[in-house]
Rosetta silent file (secondary structure, phi, psi, omega in degrees, C-alpha in Angstrom):
SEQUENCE: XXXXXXXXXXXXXXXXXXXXXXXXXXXXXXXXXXXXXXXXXXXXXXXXXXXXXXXXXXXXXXXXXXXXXXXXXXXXXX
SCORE:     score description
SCORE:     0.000 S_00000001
   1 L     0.000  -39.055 -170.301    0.000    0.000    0.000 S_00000001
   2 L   -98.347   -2.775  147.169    2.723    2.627    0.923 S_00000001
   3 L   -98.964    2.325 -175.954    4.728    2.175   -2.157 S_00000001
   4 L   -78.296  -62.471 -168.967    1.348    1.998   -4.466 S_00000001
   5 L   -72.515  -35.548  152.806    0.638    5.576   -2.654 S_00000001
   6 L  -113.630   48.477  164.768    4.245    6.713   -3.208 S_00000001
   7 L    47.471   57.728  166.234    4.079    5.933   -6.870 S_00000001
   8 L  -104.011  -21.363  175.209    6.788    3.043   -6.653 S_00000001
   9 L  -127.393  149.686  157.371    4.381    0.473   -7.845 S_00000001
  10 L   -99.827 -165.881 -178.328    1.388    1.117  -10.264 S_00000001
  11 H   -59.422  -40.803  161.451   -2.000    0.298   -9.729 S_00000001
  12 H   -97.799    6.863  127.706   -2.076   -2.927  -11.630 S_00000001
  13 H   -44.723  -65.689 -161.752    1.054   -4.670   -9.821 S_00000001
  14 H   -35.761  -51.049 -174.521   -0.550   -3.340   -6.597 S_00000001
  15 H   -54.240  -68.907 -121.319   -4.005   -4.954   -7.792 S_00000001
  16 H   -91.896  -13.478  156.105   -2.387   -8.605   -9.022 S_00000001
  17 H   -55.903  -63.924 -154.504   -0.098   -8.553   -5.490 S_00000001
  18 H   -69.876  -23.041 -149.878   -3.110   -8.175   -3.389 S_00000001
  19 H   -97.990  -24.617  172.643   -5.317  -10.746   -5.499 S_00000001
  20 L   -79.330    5.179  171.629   -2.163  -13.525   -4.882 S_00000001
  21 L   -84.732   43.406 -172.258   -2.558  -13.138   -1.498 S_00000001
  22 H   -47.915  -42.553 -171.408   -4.921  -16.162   -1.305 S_00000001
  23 H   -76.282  -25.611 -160.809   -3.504  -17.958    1.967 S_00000001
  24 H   -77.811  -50.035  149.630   -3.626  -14.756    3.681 S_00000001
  25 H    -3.542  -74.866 -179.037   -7.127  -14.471    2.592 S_00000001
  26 L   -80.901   14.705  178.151   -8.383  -17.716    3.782 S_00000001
  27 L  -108.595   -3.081  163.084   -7.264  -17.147    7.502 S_00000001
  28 L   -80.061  160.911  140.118  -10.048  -14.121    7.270 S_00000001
  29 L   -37.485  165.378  157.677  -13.465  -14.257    7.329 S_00000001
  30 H   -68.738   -9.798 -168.442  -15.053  -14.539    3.994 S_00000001
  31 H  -101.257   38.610  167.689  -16.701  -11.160    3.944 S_00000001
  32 H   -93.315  -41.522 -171.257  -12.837   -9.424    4.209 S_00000001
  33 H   -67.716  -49.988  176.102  -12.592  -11.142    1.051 S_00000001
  34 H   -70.534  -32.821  174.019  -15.412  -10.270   -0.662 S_00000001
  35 H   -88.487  -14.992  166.607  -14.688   -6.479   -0.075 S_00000001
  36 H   -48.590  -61.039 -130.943  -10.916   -6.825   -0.715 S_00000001
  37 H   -84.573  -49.811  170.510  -12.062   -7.853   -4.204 S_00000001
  38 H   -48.083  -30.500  162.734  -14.335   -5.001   -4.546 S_00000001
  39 H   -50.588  -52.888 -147.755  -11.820   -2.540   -3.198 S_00000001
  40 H   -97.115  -18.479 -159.880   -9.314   -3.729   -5.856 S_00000001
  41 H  -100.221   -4.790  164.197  -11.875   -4.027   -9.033 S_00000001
  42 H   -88.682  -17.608  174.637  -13.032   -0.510   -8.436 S_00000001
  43 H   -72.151  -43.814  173.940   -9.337    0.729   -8.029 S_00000001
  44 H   -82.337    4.630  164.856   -8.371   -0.838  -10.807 S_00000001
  45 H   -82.620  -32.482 -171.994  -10.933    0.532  -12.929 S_00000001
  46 H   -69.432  -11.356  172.867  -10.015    3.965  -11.429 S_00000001
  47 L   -46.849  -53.391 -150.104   -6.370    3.089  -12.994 S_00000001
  48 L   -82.551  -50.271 -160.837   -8.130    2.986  -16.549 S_00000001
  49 L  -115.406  151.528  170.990   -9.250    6.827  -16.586 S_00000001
  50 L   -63.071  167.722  174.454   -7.758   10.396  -15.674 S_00000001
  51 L   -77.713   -4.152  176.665   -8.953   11.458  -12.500 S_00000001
  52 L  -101.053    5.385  146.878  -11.708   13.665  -14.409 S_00000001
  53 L   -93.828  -31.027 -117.972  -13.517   10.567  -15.960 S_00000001
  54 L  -130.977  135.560  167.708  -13.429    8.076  -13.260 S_00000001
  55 L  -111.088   29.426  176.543  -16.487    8.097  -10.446 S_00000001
  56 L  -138.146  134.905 -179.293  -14.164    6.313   -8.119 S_00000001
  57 L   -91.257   95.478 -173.854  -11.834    8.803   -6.174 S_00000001
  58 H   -55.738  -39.502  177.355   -8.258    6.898   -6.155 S_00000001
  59 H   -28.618  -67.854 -154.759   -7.746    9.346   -3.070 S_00000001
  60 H   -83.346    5.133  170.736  -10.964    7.488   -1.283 S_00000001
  61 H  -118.936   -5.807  163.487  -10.065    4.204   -2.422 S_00000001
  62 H   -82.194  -43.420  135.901   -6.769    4.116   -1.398 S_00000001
  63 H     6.137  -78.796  174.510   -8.240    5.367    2.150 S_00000001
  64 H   -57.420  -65.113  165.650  -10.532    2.475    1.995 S_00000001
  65 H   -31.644  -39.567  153.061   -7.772   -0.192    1.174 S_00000001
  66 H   -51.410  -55.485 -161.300   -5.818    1.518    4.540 S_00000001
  67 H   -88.043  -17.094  143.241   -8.377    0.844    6.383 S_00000001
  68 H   -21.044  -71.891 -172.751   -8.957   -2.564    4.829 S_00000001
  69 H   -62.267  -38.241  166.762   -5.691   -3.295    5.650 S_00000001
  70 H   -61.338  -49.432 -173.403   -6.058   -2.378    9.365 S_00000001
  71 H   -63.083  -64.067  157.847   -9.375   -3.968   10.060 S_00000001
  72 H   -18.285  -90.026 -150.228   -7.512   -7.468    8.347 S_00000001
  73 H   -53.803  -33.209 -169.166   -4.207   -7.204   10.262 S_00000001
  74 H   -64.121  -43.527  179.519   -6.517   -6.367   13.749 S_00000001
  75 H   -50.519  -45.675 -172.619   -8.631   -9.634   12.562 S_00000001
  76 H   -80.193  -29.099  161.349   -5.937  -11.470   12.120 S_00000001
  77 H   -75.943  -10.846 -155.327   -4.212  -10.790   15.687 S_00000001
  78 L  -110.010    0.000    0.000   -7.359  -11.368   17.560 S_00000001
């Protein structure tokens, strides 16, 4: 996430990282999983368009994917 956000990776590496992270996945519930994958197929649509086309905010979806990421790792420590 923090090199997608300081434009060291693009958006589709970022995406096809997160979507191989299967085992990590299956030690979550399923509905982390189901919103990971929503998280990443609207980011990578916002990927496809300037920021002036696109009705997904990369800003607010990188945001979301933070807080993704927290809510997971807390999940995962419990």
């Amino acid at each position: 996430m923090t090199d997608l956000q300081a434009g060291q990776i693009d958006t589709r590496r970022f995406v096809a990282l997160a979507r191989d992270q299967t085992e990590l996945l299956e030690q979550l519930p399923p509905r982390y999983a189901e919103v990971l994958h929503g998280l990443l197929d609207r980011l990578e649509s916002s990927a496809l368009f300037d920021a002036e086309s696109c009705s997904f905010s990369q800003r607010d979806l990188t945001d979301s994917m933070r807080l993704w990421l927290d809510k997971a790792a807390t999940q995962l420590q419990a």
